[in-house]
C-alpha positions as CSV (number, residue, x, y, z in Angstrom):
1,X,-45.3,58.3,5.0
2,X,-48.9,56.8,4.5
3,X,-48.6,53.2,4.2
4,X,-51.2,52.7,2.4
5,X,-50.5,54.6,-0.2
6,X,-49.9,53.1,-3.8
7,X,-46.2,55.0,-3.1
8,X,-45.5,53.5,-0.4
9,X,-46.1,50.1,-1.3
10,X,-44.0,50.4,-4.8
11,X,-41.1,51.6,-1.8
12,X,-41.9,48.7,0.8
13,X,-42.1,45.8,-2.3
14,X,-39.2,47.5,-3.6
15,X,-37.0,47.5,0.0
16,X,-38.4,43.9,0.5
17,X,-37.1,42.8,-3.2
18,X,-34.0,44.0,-1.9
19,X,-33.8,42.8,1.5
20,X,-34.5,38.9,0.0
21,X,-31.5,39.9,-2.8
22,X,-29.3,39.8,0.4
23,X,-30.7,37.7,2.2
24,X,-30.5,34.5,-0.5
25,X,-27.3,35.8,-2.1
26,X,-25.6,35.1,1.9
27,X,-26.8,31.5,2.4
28,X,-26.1,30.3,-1.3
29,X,-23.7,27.8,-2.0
30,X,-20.7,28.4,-4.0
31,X,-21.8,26.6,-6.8
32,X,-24.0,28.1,-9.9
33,X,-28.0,27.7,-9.0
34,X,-31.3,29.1,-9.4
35,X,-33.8,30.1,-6.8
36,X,-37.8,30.5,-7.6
37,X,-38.7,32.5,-4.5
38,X,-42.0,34.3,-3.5
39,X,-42.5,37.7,-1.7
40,X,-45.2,39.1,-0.3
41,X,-45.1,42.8,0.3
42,X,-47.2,45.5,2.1
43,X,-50.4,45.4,0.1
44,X,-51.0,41.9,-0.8
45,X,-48.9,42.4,-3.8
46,X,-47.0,39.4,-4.9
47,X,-43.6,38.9,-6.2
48,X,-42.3,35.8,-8.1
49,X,-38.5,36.2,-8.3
50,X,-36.5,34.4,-10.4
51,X,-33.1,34.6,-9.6
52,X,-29.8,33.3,-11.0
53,X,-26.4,33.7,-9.4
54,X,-23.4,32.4,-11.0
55,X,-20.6,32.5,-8.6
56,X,-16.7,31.8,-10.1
57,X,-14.0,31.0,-7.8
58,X,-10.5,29.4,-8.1
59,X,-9.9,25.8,-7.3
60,X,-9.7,25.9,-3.3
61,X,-7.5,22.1,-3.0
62,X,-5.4,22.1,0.2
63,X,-1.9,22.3,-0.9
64,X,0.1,19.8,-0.4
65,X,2.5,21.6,2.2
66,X,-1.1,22.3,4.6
67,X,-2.4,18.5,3.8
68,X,0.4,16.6,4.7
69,X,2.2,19.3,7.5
70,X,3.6,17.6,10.4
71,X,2.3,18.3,13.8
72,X,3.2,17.2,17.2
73,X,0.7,14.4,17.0
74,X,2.2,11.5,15.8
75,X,1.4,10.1,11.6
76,X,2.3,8.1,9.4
77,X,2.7,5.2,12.0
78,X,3.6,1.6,10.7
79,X,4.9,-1.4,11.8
80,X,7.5,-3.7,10.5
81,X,10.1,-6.3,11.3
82,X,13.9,-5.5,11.6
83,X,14.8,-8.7,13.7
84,X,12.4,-12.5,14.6
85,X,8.8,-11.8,14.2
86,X,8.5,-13.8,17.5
87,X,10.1,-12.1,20.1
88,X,10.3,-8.6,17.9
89,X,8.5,-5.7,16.9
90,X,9.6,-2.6,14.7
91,X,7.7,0.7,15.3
92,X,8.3,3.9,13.1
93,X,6.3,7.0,12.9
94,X,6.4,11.1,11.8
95,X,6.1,14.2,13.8
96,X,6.9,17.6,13.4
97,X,10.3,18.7,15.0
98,X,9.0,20.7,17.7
99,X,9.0,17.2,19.2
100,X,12.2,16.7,21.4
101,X,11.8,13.7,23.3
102,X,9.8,10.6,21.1
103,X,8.9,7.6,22.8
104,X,6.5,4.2,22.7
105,X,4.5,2.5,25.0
106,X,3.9,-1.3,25.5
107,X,2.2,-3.6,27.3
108,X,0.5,-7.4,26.8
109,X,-3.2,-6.7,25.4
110,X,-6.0,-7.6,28.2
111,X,-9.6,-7.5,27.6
112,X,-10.3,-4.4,29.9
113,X,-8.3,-0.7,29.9
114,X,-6.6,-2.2,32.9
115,X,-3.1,-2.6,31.2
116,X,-2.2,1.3,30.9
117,X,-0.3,1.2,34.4
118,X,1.7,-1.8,33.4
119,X,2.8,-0.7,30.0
120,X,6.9,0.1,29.9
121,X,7.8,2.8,28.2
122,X,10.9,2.6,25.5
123,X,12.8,5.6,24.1
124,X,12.5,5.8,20.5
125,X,15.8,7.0,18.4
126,X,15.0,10.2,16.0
127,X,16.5,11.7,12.9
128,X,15.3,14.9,11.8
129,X,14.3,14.6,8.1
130,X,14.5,17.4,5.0
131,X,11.7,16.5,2.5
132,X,10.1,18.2,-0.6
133,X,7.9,19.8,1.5
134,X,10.1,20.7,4.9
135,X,11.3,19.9,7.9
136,X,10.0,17.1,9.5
137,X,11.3,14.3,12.7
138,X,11.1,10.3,12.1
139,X,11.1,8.2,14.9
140,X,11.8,4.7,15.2
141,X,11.5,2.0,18.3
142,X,12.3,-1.8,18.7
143,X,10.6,-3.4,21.1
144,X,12.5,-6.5,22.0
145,X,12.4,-9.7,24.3
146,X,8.4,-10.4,23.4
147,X,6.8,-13.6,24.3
148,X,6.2,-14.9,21.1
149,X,2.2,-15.7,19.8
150,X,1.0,-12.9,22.2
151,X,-0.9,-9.9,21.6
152,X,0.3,-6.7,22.3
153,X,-1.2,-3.3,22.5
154,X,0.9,-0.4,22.0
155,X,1.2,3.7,21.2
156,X,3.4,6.1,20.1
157,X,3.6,10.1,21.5
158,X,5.7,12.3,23.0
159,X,4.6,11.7,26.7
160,X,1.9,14.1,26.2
161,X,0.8,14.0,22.7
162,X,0.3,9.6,21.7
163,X,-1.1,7.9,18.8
164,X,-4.4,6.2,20.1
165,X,-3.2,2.1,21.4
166,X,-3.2,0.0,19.2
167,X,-2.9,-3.7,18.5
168,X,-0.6,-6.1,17.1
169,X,0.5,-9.9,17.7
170,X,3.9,-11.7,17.7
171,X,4.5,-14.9,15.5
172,X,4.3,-18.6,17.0
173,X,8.0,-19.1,17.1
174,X,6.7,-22.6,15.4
175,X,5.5,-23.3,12.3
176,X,1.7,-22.9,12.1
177,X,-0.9,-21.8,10.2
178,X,0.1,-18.7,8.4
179,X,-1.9,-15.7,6.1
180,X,-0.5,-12.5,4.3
181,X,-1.6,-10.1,1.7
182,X,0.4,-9.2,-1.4
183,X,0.2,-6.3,-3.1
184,X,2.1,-4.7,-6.7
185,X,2.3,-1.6,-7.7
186,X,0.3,1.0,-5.9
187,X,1.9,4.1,-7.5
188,X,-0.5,6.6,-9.0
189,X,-3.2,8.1,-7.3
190,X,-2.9,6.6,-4.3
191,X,-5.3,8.1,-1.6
192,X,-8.1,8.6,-4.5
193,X,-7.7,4.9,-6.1
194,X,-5.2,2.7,-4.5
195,X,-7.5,3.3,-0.6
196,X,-10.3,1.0,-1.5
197,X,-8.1,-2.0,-2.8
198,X,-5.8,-2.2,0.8
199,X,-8.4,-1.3,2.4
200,X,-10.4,-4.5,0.9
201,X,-7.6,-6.5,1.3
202,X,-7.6,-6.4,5.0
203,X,-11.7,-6.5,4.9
204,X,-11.3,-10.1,3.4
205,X,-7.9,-11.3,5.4
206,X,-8.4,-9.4,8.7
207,X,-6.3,-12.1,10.5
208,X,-3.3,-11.5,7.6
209,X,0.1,-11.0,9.6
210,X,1.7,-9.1,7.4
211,X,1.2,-7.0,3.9
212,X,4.3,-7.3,0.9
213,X,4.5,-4.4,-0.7
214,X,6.3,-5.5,-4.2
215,X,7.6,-2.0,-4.9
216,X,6.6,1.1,-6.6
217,X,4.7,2.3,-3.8
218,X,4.6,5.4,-5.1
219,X,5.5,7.6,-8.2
220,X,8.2,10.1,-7.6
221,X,10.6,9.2,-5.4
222,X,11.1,12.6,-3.4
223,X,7.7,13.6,-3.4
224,X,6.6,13.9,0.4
225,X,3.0,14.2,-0.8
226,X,2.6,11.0,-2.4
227,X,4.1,9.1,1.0
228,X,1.9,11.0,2.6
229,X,-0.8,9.6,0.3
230,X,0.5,5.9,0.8
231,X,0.2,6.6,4.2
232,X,-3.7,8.0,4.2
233,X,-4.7,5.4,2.2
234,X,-3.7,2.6,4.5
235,X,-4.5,4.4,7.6
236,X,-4.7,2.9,10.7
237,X,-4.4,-0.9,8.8
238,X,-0.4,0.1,9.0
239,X,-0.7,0.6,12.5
240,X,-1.8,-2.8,13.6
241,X,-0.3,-5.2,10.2
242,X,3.7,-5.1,10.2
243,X,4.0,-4.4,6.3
244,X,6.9,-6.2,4.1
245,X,8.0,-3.5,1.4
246,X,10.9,-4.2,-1.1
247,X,11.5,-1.6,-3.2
248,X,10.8,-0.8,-7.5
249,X,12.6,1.8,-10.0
250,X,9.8,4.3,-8.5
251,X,11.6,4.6,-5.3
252,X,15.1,5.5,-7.3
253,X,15.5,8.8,-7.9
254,X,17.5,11.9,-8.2
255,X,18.0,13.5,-4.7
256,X,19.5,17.6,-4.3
257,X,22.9,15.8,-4.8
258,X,21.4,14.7,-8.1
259,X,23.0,11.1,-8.2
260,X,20.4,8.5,-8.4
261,X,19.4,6.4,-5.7
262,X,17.3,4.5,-3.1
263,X,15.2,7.7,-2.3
264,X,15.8,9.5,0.6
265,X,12.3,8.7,2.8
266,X,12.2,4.5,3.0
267,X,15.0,4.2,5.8
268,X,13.5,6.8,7.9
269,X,10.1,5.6,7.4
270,X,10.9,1.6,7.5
271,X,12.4,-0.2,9.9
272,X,13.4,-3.3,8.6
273,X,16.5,-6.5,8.6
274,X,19.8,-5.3,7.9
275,X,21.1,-8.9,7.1
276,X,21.3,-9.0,3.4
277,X,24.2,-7.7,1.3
278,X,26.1,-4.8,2.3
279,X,25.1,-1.3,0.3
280,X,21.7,-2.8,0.0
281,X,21.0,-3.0,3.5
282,X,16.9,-2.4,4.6
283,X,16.0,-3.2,1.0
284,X,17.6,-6.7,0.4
285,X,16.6,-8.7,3.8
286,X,15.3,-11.8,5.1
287,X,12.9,-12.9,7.8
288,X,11.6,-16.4,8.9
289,X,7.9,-16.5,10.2
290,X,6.2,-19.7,11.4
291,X,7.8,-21.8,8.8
292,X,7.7,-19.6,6.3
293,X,11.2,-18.1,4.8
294,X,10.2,-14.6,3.7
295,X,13.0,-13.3,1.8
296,X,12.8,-9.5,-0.4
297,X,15.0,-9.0,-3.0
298,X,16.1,-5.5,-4.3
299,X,16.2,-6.0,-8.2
300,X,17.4,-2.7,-9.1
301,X,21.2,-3.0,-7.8
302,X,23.8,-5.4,-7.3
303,X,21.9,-8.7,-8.5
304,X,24.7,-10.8,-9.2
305,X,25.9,-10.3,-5.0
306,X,22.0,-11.0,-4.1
307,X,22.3,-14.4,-5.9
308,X,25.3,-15.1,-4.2
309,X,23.4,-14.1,-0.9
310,X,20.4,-15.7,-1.5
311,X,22.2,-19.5,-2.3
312,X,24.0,-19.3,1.0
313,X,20.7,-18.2,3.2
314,X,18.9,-21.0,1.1
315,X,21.6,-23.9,1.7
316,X,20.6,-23.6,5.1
317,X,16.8,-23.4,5.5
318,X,15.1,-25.4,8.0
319,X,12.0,-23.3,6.6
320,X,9.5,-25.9,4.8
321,X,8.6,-23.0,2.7
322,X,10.4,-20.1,0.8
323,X,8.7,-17.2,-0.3
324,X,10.5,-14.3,-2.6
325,X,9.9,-10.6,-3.3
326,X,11.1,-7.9,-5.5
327,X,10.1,-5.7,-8.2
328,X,10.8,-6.3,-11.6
329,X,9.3,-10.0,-13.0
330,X,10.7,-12.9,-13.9
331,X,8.7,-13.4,-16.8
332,X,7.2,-10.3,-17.7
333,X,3.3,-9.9,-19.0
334,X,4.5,-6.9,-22.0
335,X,6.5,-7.3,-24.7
336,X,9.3,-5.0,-24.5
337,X,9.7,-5.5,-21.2
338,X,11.8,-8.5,-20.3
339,X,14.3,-8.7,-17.7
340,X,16.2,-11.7,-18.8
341,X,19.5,-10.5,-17.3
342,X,18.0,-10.4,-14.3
343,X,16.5,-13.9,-15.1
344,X,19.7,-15.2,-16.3
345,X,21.1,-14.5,-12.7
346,X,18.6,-15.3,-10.1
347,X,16.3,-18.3,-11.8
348,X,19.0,-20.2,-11.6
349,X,18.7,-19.9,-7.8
350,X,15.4,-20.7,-7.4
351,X,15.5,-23.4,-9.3
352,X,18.0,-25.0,-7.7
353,X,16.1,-24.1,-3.8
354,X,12.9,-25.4,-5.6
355,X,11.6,-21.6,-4.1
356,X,7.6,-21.9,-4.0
357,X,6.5,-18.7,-4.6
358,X,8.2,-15.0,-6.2
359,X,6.2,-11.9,-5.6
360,X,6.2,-9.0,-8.0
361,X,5.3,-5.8,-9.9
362,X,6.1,-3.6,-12.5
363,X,4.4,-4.5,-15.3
364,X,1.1,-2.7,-14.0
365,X,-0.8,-5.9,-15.4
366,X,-1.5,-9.3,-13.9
367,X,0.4,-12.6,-15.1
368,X,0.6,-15.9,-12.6
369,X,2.6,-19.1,-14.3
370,X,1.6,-22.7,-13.4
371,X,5.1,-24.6,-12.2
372,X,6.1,-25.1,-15.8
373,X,8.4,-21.6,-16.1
374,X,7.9,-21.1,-19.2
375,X,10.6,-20.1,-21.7
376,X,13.1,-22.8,-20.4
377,X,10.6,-24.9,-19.6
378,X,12.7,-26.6,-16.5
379,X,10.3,-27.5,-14.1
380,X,11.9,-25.8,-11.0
381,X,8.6,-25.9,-8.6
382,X,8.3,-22.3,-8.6
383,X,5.3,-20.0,-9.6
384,X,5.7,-16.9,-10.7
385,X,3.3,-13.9,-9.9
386,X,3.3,-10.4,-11.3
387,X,0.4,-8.1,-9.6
388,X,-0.5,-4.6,-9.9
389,X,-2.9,-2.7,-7.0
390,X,-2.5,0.8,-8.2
391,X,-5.0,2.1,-11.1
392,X,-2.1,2.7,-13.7
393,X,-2.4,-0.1,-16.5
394,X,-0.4,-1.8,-19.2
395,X,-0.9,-4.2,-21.8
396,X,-0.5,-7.4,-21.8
397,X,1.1,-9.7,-24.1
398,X,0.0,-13.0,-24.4
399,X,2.8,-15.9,-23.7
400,X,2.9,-19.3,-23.2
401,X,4.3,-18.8,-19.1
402,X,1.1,-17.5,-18.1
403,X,-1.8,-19.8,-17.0
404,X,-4.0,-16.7,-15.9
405,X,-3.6,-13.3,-17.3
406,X,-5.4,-9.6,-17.2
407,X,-5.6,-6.1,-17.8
408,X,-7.0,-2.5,-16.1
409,X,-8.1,-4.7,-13.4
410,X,-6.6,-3.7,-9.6
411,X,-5.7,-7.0,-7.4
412,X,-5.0,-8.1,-4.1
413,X,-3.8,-11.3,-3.2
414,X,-4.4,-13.2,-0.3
415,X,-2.1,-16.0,0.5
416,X,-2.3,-18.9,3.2
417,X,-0.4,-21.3,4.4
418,X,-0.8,-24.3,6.7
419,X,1.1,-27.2,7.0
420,X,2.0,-28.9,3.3
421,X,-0.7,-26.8,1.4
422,X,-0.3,-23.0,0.2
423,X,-3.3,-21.6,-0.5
424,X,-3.3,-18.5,-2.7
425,X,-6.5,-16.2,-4.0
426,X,-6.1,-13.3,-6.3
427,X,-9.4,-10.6,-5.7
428,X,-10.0,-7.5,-7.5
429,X,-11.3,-4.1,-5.9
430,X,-14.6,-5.0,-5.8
431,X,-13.3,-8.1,-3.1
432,X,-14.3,-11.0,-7.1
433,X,-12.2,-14.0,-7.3
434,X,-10.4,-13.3,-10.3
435,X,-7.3,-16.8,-9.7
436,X,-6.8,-19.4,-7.4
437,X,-5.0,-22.2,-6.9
438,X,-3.6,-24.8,-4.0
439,X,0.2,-25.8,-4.0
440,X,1.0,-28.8,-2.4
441,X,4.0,-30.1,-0.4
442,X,5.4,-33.5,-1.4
443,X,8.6,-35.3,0.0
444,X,11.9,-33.6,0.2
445,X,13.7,-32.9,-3.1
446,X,10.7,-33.7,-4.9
447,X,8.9,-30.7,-6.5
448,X,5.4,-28.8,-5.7
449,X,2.2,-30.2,-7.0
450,X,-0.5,-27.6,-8.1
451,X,-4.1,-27.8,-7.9
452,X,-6.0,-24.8,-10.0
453,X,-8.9,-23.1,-8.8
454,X,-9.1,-20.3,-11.6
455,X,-13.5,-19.9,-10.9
456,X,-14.6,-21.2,-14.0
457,X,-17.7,-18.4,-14.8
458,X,-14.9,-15.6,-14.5
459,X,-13.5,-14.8,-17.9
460,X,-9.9,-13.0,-18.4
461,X,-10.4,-9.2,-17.9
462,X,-8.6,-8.4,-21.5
463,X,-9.2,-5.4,-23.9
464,X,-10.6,-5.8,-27.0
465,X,-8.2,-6.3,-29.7
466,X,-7.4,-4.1,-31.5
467,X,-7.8,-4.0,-35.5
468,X,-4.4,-4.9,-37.5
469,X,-3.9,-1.4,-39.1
470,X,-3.0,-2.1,-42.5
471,X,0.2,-1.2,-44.6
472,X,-0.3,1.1,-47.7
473,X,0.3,-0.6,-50.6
């Protein structure tokens, strides 16, 4: 063919026009776009191509069963306590079950890689685990006879597949200065919403020695997808900060046997003090930390044993302070939502142990009393604290127990303690001082005095109110 023919170059633009159709339709995104393009054919004849391509395609999201499959390398690693925070440490972590042999490596933290050849080795014990989304293996190890205020470094494996080392330091097995995080409800949505408010919580308390979890971690009990969402969204903070969880109503459930109960994952998962009542064991516990008498409560079963448990481990507390969690509040910030057999049982308790401080959730909404308790108004020396983390939100209800109050606002609370002063900080996501306040130690049998610190040019994050809808007449 003669190129140069009027023809030929109608067939070369036409071949070239066809050739860049290919061409652009191969490297273009999946997403709808438009594409101004010039050719130049045989001819110096020009071609301004406009062209649209609207692709369609089916949600691609991992499911669930691919995201959160088990593998040889060890997940979901965390640390708790299930004996003294100064000579102990609890280990537990999540492989698939083509692991046969689990174990842990330990040794005392030294600046430099040289402590690998002195790390022991400790045989981890392993149950093999049914969830809503297969077959998996938990493993658990206690490492025991630690030198107490000492950092360790540590890993978790196989022998040939390990966790990378990680830190994590033993209590003073005195009283001295001490800092935690509390968190409430983390719930719904927990690796898209709940990441960023843990996640700041250990940004602003990086020294905290240990997270409370005050129930409702997650949603659905049996759902192996939202653990393995609580899990993500900590990441490796779980690894190196021995958590404190006590469990909500969202961690009872209906199992395959279909009776209602603690769900099936948090004893394979946690590792925790079985030295509360009997039936209630890894979820009703109590642990003393550098002065500090750290005791979780499980508020949805047997509550009239607990109190009976609790006055005989406070009757003897050489602790100078007591510290209380569990789920469902005191005083509750909704109406409708008052536990008051539950505050009929174990109030009584705390008032007469003068407990400093109870940690809770549940009404996804935050409330925090002064050390007037409101509806009886006894002064037991106690402050009351209901907290929520996740991003589900409730109303709230204005009463005369609360001296700070808010709504669709996420919180973490940061809470120190040295010597006769408690110092507590509530932040929100975005790391704002929302309360504050000091408590103060006085003489035995005398009660707590409190200093506020609410930050005066931060108003309470409440919802407009809403307009009084009028009855016909």
């Amino acid at each position: 063919m003669d190129l140069q023919t009027p023809l030929a170059a109608k067939f070369l633009a036409f071949t070239g026009f066809s050739f860049a159709i290919l061409h652009l339709s191969a490297i273009l995104s999946k997403e709808s776009m438009t594409i101004s393009t010039t050719l130049r054919a045989t001819g110096g004849i020009t071609f301004a191509v406009l062209l649209g391509v609207a692709y369609s395609q089916k949600d691609a999201a991992i499911a669930p069963a691919e995201l959160h499959r088990p593998s040889a390398q060890p997940d979901r690693i965390i640390l708790t306590w299930a004996s003294d925070p100064a000579n102990s440490q609890a280990v537990t972590w999540r492989t698939s079950t083509s692991v046969e042999k689990a174990v842990a490596q330990i040794a005392e933290a030294e600046d430099g890689p040289l402590f690998k050849p002195k790390a022991r080795t400790v045989a981890a014990t392993t149950e093999e685990f049914q969830s809503s989304l297969g077959v998996a293996k938990y493993h658990s190890v206690r490492f025991e006879s630690l030198k107490p205020a000492t950092k360790y470094v540590y890993r978790v494996g196989d022998g040939f597949n390990f966790s990378e080392w990680s830190h994590f330091q033993t209590a003073s097995d005195k009283p001295a200065p001490l800092e935690f995080i509390y968190l409430g409800d983390a719930q719904n949505d927990l690796f898209e919403m709940w990441s960023r408010v843990i996640r700041a919580s250990f940004a602003d308390a990086p020294k905290a020695r240990f997270i409370v979890h005050a129930g409702d971690l997650i949603n659905n009990a049996e759902r192996d997808d939202q653990w393995g969402e609580w899990f993500r969204a900590a990441g490796w903070i779980n690894q190196s900060v021995p958590s404190i969880p006590t469990p909500g109503n969202h961690e009872y459930g209906a199992p395959p046997n279909g009776v209602r109960g603690l769900n099936r994952h948090w004893r394979p998962q946690f590792t925790l003090p079985e030295n509360g009542v009997k039936g209630a064991e890894e979820t009703n516990y109590s642990l003393d930390i550098q002065g500090v008498r750290m005791v979780s409560l499980n508020s949805n079963v047997m509550q009239k044993e607990q109190a009976e448990w609790l006055d005989k481990l406070l009757t003897n507390n050489p602790n100078r302070w007591t510290v209380v969690t569990f789920h469902h509040p005191i005083f509750s910030t909704a109406k409708g939502r008052d536990n008051k057999d539950l505050r009929e049982i174990w109030k009584p308790v705390f008032d007469k142990h003068r407990v400093d401080l109870v940690l809770t959730g549940h009404d996804h909404s935050y409330g925090r009393s002064n050390l007037v308790t409101g509806l009886t108004k006894k002064e037991g020396g106690t402050v009351y604290v209901v907290s929520v983390s996740g991003p589900k939100m409730y109303n709230v209800t204005k009463a005369e127990w609360m001296s700070r109050k808010a709504e669709d606002t996420q919180l973490y609370q940061i809470i120190r303690i040295d010597g006769s002063r408690l110092t507590y900080e509530a932040r929100t996501a975005r790391g704002d001082l929302y309360d504050a306040f000091d408590l103060l130690k006085q003489r035995p049998g005398k009660q707590n005095k409190i200093v506020e610190r609410v930050p005066s040019a931060k108003p309470e994050n409440l919802r407009p109110p809403q307009p009084e809808v009028k009855k016909a007449a």
